[in-house]
Residue, then its C-alpha position, 0 to 999 in steps of 0.5 A: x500500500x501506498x506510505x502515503x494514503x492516510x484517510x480511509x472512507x468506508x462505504x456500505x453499500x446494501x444491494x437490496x434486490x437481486x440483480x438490480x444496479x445500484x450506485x456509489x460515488x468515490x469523490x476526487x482525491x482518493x488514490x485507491x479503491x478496495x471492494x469485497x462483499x461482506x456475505x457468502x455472494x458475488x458482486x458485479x462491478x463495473x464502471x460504466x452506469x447500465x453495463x453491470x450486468x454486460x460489462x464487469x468484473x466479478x468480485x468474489x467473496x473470501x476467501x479470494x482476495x478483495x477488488x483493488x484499484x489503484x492510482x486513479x484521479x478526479x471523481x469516480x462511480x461504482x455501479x454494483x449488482x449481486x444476483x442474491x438479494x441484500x449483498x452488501x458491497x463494503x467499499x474501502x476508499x482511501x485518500 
């Protein structure tokens, strides 16, 4: 990790129905990004607001590692589905 990120936010973000796209800003000024799901489910994450369900990255629960992204600038949006009811997307924003 970066010596030089000190400000964590951290964002919970319920999806509650199933495979329906929800949305979360990450604002200007964060250099990395970390996404999980917190229960036993799989997220679709894309970057692209309509596309989570054609254009994504699967992000698995545990024990596979967390969805990381580094070294990006200006505001960004997340647009998440899951295709079980009440996911919970835990997103690690850090500036």
């Amino acid at each position: 990790m970066n010596p030089y990120v000190t400000s964590p936010r951290i964002y919970n973000v319920t999806l509650t129905a199933a495979d329906t796209e929800y949305s979360q800003a990450i604002p200007a000024g964060v250099s990395r990004i970390r996404v999980k799901p917190r229960q036993n489910a799989k997220i679709k994450l894309s970057f692209r607001p309509g596309h989570s369900d054609d254009e994504y990255v699967t992000v698995e629960a545990a024990p596979a590692p967390p969805y990381e992204v580094d070294c990006f600038t200006g505001q960004v949006t997340l647009y998440m589905q899951s295709t079980v009811a009440g996911t919970v997307a835990e997103i690690e924003a850090w500036s």
